[in-house]
FIVO-498562 format. One line per field, with one value per residue (C-alpha): x, y, z; residue in three letters; chain; residue number from 1. Coordinates in steps of 0.1 Angstrom, whole numbers, plus 5000, padded with zeros to 4 digits. Layout:
BEGIN
u <- [X; ...]
v <- [Y; ...]
w <- [Z; ...]
baba <- [ala; ...]
torlo <- [A; ...]
pavex <- [NUM; ...]
This chain:
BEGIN
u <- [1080; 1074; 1094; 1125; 1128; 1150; 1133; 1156; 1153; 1166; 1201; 1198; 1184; 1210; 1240; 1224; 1225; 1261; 1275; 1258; 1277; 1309; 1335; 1343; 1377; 1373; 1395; 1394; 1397; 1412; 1381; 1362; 1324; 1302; 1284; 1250; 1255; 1280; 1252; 1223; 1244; 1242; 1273; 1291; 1316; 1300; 1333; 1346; 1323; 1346; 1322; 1326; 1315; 1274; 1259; 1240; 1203; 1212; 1220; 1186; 1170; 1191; 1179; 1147; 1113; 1103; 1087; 1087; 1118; 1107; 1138; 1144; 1164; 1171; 1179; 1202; 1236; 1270; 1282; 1313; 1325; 1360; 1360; 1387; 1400; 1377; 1351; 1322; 1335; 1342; 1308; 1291; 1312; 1307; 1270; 1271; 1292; 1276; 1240; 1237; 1231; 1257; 1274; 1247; 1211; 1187; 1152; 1128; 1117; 1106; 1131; 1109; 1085; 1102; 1103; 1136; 1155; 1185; 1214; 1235; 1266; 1283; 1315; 1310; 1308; 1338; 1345; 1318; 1339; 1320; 1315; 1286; 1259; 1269; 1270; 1237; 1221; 1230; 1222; 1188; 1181; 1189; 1167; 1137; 1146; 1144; 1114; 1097; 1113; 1129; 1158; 1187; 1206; 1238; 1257; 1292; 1314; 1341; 1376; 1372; 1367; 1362; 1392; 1375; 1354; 1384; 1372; 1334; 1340; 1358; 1328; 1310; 1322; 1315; 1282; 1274; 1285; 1262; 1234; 1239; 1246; 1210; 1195; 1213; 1199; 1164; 1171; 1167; 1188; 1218; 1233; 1265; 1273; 1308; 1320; 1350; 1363; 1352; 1384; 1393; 1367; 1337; 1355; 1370; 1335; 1297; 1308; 1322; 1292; 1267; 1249; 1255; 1288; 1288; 1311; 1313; 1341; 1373; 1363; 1392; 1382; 1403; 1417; 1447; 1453; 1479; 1502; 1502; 1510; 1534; 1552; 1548; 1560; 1586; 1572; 1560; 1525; 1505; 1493; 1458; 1461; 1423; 1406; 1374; 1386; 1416; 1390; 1369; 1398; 1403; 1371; 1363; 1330; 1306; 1299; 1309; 1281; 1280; 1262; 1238; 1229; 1227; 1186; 1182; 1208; 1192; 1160; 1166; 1185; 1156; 1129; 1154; 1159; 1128; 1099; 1072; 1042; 1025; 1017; 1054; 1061; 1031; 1049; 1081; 1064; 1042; 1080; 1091; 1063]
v <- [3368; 3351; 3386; 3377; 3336; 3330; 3335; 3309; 3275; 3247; 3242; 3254; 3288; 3293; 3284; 3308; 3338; 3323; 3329; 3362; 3378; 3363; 3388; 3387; 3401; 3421; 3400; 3436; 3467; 3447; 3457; 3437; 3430; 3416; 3386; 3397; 3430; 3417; 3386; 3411; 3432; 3401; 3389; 3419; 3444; 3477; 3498; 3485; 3459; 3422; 3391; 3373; 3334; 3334; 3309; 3286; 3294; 3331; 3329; 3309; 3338; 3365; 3344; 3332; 3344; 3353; 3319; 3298; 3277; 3239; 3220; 3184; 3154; 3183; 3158; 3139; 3134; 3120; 3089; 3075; 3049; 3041; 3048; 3079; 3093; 3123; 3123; 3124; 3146; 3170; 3166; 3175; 3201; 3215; 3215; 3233; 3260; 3264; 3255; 3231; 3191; 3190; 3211; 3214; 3222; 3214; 3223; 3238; 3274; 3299; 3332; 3357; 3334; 3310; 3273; 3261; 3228; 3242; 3229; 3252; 3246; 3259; 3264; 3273; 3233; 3219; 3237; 3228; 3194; 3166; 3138; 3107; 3125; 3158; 3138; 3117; 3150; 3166; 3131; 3134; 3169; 3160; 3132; 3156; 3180; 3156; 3140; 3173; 3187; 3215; 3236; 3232; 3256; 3244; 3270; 3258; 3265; 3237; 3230; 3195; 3160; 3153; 3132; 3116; 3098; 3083; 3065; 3067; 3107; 3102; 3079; 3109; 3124; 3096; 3095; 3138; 3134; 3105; 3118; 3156; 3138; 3124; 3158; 3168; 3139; 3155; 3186; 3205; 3234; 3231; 3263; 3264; 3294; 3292; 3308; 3315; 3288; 3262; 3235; 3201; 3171; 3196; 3214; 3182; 3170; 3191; 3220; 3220; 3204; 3233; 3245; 3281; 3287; 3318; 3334; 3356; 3378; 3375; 3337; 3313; 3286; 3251; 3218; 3220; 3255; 3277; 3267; 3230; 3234; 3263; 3237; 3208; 3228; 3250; 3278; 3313; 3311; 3330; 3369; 3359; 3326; 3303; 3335; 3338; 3367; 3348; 3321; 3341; 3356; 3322; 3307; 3285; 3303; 3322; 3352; 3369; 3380; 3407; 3394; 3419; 3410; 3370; 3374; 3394; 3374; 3340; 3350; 3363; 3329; 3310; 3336; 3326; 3292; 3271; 3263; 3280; 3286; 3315; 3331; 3336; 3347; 3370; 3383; 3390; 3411; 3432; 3439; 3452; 3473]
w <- [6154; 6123; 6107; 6122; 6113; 6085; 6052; 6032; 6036; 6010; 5999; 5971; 5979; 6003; 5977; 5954; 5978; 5988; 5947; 5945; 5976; 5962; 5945; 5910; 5891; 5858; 5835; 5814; 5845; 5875; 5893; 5922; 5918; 5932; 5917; 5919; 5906; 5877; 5865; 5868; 5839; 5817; 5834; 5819; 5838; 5839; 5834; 5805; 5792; 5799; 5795; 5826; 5827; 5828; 5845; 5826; 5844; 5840; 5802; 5797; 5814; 5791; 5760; 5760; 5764; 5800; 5817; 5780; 5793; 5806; 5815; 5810; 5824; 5856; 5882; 5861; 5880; 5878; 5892; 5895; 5872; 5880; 5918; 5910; 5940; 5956; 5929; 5946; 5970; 5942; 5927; 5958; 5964; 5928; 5932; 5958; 5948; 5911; 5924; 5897; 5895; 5862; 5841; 5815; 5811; 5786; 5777; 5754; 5750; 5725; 5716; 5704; 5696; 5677; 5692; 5698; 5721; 5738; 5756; 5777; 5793; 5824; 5831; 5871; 5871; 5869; 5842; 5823; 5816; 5796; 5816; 5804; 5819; 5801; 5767; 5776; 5783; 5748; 5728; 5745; 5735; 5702; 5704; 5714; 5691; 5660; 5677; 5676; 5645; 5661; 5661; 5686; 5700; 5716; 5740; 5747; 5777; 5790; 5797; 5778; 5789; 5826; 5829; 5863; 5837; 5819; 5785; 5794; 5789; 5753; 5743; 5748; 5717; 5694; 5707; 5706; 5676; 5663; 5677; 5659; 5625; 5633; 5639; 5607; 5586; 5595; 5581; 5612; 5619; 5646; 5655; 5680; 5700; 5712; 5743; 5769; 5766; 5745; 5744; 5744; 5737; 5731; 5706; 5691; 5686; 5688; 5693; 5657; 5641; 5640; 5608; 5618; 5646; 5659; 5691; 5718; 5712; 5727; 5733; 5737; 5712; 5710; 5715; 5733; 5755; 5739; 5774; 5762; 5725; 5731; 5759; 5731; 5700; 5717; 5695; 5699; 5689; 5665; 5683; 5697; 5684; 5696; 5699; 5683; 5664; 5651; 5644; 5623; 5605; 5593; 5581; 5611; 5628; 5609; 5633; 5664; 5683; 5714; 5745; 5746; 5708; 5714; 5719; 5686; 5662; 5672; 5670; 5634; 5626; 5635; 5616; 5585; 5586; 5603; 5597; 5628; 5635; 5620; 5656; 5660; 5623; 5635; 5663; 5647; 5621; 5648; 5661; 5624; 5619]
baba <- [unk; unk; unk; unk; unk; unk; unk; unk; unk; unk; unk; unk; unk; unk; unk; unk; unk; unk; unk; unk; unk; unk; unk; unk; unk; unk; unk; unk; unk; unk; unk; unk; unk; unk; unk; unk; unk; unk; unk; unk; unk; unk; unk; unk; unk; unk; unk; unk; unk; unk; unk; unk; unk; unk; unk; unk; unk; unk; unk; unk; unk; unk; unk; unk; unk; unk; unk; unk; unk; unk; unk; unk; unk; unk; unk; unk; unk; unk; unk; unk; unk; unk; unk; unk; unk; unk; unk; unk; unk; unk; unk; unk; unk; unk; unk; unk; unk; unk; unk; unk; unk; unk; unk; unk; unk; unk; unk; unk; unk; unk; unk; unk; unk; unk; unk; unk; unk; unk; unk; unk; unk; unk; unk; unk; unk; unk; unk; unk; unk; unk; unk; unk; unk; unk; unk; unk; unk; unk; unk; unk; unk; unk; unk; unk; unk; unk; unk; unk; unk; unk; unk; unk; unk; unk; unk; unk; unk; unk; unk; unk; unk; unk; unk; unk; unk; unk; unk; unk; unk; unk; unk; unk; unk; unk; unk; unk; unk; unk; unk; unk; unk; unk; unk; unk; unk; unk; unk; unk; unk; unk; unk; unk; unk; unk; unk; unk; unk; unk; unk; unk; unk; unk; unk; unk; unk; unk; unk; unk; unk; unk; unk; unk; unk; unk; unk; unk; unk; unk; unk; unk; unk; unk; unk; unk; unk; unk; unk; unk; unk; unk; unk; unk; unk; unk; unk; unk; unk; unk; unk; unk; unk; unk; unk; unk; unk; unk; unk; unk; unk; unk; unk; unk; unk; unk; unk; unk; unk; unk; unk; unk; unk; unk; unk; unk; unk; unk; unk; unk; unk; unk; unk; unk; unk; unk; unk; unk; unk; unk; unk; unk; unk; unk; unk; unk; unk; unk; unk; unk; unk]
torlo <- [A; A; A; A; A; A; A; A; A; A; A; A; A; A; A; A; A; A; A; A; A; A; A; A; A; A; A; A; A; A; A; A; A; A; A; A; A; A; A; A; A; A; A; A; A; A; A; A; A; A; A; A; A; A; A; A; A; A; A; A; A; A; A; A; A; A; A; A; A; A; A; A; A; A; A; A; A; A; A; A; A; A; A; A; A; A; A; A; A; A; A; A; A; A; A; A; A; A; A; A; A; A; A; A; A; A; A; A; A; A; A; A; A; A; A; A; A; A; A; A; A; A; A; A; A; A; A; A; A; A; A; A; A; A; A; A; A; A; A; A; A; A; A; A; A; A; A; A; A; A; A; A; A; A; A; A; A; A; A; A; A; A; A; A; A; A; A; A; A; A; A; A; A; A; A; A; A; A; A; A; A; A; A; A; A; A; A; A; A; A; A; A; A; A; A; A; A; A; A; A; A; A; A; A; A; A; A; A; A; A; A; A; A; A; A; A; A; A; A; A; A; A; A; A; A; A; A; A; A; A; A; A; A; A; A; A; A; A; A; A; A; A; A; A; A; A; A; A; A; A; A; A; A; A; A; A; A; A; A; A; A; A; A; A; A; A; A; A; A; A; A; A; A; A; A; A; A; A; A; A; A; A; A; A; A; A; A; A; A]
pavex <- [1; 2; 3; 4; 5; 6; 7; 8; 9; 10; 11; 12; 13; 14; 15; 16; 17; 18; 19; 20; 21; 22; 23; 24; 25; 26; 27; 28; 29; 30; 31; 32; 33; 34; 35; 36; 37; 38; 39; 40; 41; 42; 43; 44; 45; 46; 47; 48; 49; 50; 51; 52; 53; 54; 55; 56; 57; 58; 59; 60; 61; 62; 63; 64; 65; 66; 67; 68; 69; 70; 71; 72; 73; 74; 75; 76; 77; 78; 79; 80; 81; 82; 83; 84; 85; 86; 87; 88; 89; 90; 91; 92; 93; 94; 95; 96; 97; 98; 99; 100; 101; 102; 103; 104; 105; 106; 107; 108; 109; 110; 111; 112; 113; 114; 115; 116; 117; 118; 119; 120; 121; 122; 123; 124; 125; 126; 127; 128; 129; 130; 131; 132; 133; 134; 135; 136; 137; 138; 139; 140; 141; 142; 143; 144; 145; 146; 147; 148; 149; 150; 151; 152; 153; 154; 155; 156; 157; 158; 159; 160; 161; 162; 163; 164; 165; 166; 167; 168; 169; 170; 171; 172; 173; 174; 175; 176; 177; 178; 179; 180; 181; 182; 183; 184; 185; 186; 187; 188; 189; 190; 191; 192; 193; 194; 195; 196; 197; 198; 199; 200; 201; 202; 203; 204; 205; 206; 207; 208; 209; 210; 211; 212; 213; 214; 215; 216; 217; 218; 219; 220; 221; 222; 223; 224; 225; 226; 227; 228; 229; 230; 231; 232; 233; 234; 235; 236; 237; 238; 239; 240; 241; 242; 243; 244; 245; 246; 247; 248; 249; 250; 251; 252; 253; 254; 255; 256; 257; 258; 259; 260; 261; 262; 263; 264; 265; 266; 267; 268; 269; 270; 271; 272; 273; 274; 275; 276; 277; 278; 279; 280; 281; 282; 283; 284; 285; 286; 287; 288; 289]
């Protein structure tokens, strides 16, 4: 009888199957997928190859080496500071839905080998907007990072500061921002991969910061969205105007990276620029030869 009891049991097990059977919209074809078959492509339509949002635990997976990634601060969670109206009734809701606590995750891992500290936001929270845990979360793994003199790898995904928060949120750029300059004054290597969409109070402060700043292409990269400063300026804006490849045009991010290639290009950074140990220099030259 045992066959036929139901074979998930927590919450969160059952939220996760819940987002995979959800439909997804091609941004690029118009065509419906489902989730689980669009995230098990690297989050990627399969027709014409549109980058859909990738959920932070996903893009870990995509990234680093199978089993090497040990998260911290996991249970960390928002409160609500000014009593705003439905807050913690859209919390709950959101963590339901996204299947996360908050809308980053942080950890360590090795890519290819190479030991890194990583911070990964996602935008199926809220829109990946900073509130104080989402900045306490990236000071502390800074803090580990230049603790154990490692590189940091910052993934960034949100629609800005979580205007819930109020003022506790815009603290939260100040203090990113400290905390990086820290990391920076260690001589440790920060590298920023920018994705759709990075805007707002992330943009304004970390997510700018990064020794190397690469992109996902087509990315919409920014402070303000082009609705708000068309509306301000009553102006016709620029053709493409925040995208990453306007962006790069101009100077402002170093690289724009395919999905698919993220793995190999960071892994290469990191072979170039830190200091490792010699098993994983080791490793990387096995793969050469």
């Amino acid at each position: 009888m045992d066959l036929f009891k139901e074979k998930i049991k927590t919450k969160a097990e059952k939220a996760s199957v819940k987002a995979d059977m959800q439909m997804l919209a091609c941004g690029g074809c118009g065509r419906n997928m489902m989730a689980e078959i669009v995230h098990a492509n690297n989050s990627t339509c399969l027709f014409c190859g549109f980058l859909f949002r990738q959920p932070a635990y996903k893009r870990i997976n995509a990234i680093v080496d199978s089993g090497s990634f040990i998260e911290i601060e996991r249970e960390a969670e928002s409160k609500d500071p000014l009593s705003f109206p439905g807050y913690k009734t859209k919390i709950a809701t959101e963590k339901t839905k996204s299947n996360m606590q908050e809308g980053v995750v942080i950890g360590k891992a090795t890519i290819k080998g190479f030991r890194t500290a990583m911070a990964v936001m996602d935008s199926y929270f809220m829109m990946g907007s900073m509130g104080t845990v989402v900045g306490e979360k990236i000071v502390i793994i800074t803090q580990f990072a230049i603790v154990n003199e490692l590189p940091l790898i910052i993934f960034c995904a949100s629609g800005g500061a979580r205007m819930q928060e109020g003022i506790h949120s815009l603290l939260q750029m100040s203090r990113t921002t400290i905390a990086l300059a820290r990391h920076s004054r260690h001589k440790l290597l920060h590298v920023n991969v920018l994705t759709h969409p990075t805007t707002g109070g992330v943009t304004a402060s970390f997510a700018m910061q990064g020794d190397i700043t690469i992109a996902e292409p087509k990315a919409l990269i920014g402070f303000a969205g082009p609705r708000v400063i068309q509306q301000t300026v009553n102006d016709k804006l620029p053709e493409g105007f925040q995208s990453a490849e306007f962006l790069y045009e101009n100077g402002l991010i170093d690289r724009i990276v395919d999905r698919k290639d993220m793995r190999d290009t960071l892994a290469d950074i990191l072979f170039l620029h830190c200091k490792q140990d010699i098993s994983a220099q080791n490793h990387i030259k096995g793969k050469s030869e």
